[in-house]
N, C-alpha and C positions, 0 to 999 in steps of 0.2 A: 432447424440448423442446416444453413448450406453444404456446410464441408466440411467436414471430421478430421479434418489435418490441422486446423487453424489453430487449436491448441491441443498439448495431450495432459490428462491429470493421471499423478501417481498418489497412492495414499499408502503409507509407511507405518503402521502402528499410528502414533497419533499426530504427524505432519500431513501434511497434503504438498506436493509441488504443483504448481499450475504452470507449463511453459508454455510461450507462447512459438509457432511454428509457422510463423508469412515470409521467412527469409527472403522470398521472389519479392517481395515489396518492403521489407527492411521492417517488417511486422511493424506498421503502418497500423493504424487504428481503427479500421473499417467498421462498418457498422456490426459484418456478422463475427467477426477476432470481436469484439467490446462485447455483443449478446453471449456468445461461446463463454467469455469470461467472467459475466456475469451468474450464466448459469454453475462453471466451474465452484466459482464462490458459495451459490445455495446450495451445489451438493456437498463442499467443506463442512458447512454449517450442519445440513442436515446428517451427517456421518461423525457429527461432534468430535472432530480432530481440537486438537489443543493448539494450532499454528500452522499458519499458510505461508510458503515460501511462491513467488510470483516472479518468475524470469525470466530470459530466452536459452536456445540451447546455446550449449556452452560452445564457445570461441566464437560468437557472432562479433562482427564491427560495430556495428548498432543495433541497439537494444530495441528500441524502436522510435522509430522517424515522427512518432507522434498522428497526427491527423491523419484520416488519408485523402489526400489534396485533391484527387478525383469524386469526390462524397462530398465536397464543398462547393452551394448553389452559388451562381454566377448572378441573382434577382435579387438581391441584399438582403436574404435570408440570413437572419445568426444561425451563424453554425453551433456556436454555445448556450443558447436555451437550455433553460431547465428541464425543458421536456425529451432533451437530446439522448440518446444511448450512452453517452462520453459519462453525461452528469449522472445518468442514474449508474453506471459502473463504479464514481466517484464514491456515491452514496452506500452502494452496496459495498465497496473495503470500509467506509466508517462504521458505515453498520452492522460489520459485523460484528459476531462474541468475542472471536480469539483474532490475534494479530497477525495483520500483512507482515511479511519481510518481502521487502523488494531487493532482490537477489542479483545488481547490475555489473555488466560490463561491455564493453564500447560507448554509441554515442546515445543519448538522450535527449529527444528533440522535443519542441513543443508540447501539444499537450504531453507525450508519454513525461513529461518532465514531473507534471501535474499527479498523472498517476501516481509515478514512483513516490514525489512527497507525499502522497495522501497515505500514503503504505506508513504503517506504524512506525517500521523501523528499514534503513537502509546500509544493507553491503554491498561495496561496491570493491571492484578492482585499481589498483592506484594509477591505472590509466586511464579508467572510464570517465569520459563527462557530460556536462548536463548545460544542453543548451534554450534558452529560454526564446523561438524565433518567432512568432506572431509577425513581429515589425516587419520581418523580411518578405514576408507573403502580404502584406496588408491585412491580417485579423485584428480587429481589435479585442485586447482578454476582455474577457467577462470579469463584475466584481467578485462574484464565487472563489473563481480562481486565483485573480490578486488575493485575495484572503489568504487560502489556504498558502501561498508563498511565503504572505509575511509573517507566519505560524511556523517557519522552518529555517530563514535566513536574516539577516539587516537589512534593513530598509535600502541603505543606497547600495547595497548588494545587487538588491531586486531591480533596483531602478539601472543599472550598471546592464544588468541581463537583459531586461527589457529591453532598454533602448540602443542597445550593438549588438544584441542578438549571438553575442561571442562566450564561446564555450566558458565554464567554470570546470576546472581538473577533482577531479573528487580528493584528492589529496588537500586543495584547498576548500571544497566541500567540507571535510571532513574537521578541520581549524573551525569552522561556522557551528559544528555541530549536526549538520543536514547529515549526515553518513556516521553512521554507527561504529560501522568495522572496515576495514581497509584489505584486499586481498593481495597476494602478491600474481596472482592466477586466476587462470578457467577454473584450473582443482582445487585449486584452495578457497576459491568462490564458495563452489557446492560446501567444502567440508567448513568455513566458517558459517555459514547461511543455516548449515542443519544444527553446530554445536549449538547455533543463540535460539533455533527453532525447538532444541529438543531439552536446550534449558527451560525455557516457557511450560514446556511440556510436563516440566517435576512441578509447577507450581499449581496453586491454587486455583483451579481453572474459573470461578466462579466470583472471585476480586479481581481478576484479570480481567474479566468483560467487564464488571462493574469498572471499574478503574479507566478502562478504555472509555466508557459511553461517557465518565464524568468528563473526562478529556476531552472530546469531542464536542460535549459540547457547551467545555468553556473556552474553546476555540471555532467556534462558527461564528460567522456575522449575524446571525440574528438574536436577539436575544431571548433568554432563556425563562420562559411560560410556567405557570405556574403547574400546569399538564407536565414538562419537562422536569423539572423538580421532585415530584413527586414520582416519576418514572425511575430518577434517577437514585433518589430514596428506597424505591423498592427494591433495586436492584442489589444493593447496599443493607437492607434489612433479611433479605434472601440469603445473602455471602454471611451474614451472621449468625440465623440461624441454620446454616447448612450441617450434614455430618461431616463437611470437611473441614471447616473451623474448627471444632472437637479433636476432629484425629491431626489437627496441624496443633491445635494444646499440647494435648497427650504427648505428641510427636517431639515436640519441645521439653517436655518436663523427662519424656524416657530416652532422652539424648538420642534421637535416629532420626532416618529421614522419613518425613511424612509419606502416605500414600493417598493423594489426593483423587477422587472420584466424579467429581463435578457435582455431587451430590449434597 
C-alpha cells in the first residue's frame, strides 16, 4: 500500500464505511484508491460486519471522476481487461456476503459510474449525477460493463448515456430505479446511507449473502454452470439449516424481534 490517505475505513458495530480520500484528483480510480479498496472490502468481510457503506467525504463535487486518465496506456492496451484492478474491485463488491451501499453525491463519471451500479444498493443526494463518458475520451466499454448497466437502467437509457456522454440527475435516476433513496444533503446522505445499512443489520445475515450471490448471478453474462448451482444451493441449504432460521421462527411465533447471529 503506497499511501494511507487514499481511503479511511470505520467499522461501527456492524457497518463498515469505506471513504474514499483523492480529493486532489477528484478520487479518480487509480490503481492503488482500487487495491486500498479492495483490500478495505476483505477486511469488511473478514470482520463480518452486516453492511458496507462506500463513499466520498461528505460535500465533495464529485464522487469520483472514474478512471484515472494518467494510468491509461497510449500502445492500445485495454484498459478494461479482466485482469485489470477496476475488474477485480468489481468482482470483489459482487462477491462479497453482505451489501455495498454506494453512499453518492456530486458527479459520477465513468467507470466510478460502473462501481456505484455494481454496489447493491444506491443513495444518492438529489443533485448528484451520473455520467456515463467513455465516448468523450475514446474508451471503448468493455462487455462486462455494458452488462452490468443493463442490470440497473433501459436500454435506450443506456444507449442515451453512452452515446452523449451527458449527465443523468439521480432524481431521474431514481424514476429508473438505479437509486434507492434520495437525500436532501451531505447529512442526510450519511443518516439515510446508515438507517438502510443498519436495517440490513436486524436481518438475517446468512439469506442476505445467500440471496445476494443468487442475484448476482442471475445477472452476469455468463452463464450459470452446474459448479454455480450447486454453490448457490449450498448457500441456501446453510441459511436453512442455521440457528438463525430457528430464532427468526421462534422470533415470529413469540411476536418480538429476532436476534440474528450469522450463525
Amino acid at each position: 500500500m503506497t499511501d494511507d490517505t487514499l481511503i479511511s475505513t470505520t467499522i461501527d458495530g456492524p457497518i463498515a464505511t469505506v471513504t474514499m480520500n483523492r480529493p486532489h484528483r477528484l478520487n479518480a480510480l487509480s490503481r492503488d484508491l482500487v487495491e486500498q479498496l479492495i483490500e478495505a472490502l476483505e477486511h469488511a468481510r473478514e470482520r463480518q460486519v452486516r453492511a458496507v457503506i462506500l463513499r466520498a467525504q461528505a460535500g465533495v463535487r464529485t464522487w469520483s471522476a472514474g478512471h484515472d486518465i494518467e494510468e491509461l496506456a497510449l500502445d492500445g492496451t485495454d484498459p478494461l481487461m479482466w485482469s485489470t484492478p477496476l475488474e477485480d474491485l468489481l468482482r470483489s463488491i459482487r462477491a462479497l456476503p453482505m451489501p455495498v451501499i454506494a453512499a453518492v453525491e456530486g458527479g459520477v463519471w465513468g467507470a466510478a459510474c460502473d462501481m456505484a451500479f455494481t454496489c447493491d444498493l444506491v443513495v444518492a443526494t438529489d443533485t448528484a449525477t451520473f455520467a456515463i463518458t467513455p465516448a468523450k475520451i475514446g474508451v471503448p466499454y468493455n462487455l462486462a460493463g455494458i452488462q452490468h448497466f443493463l442490470g440497473v437502467l433501459p436500454l435506450h437509457v443506456i444507449k442515451e448515456m453512452f452515446f452523449t456522454a451527458d449527465p443523468l440527475p439521480a432524481v431521474e435516476a431514481a424514476q429508473y430505479g438505479l437509486v434507492n433513496r434520495l437525500a436532501s444533503d451531505a447529512d442526510d446522505l450519511t443518516v439515510q446511507a446508515e438507517q438502510v445499512a443498519h436495517r440490513i443489520a436486524q436481518m438475517a445475515p446468512l439469506v442476505i449473502s445467500a440471496v445476494k450471490a443468487e442475484l448476482t448471478a442471475l445477472t452476469e453474462a455468463d452463464p450459470m454452470t452446474p459448479e454455480t448451482f450447486e454453490r448457490l444451493a449450498s448457500l441456501r441449504r446453510g441459511a436453512l439449516r442455521s440457528a438463525d432460521y430457528a430464532e427468526g421462527l421462534r422470533a415470529f411465533h413469540e411476536r418480538r424481534t429476532p436476534q440474528f447471529r450469522g450463525e
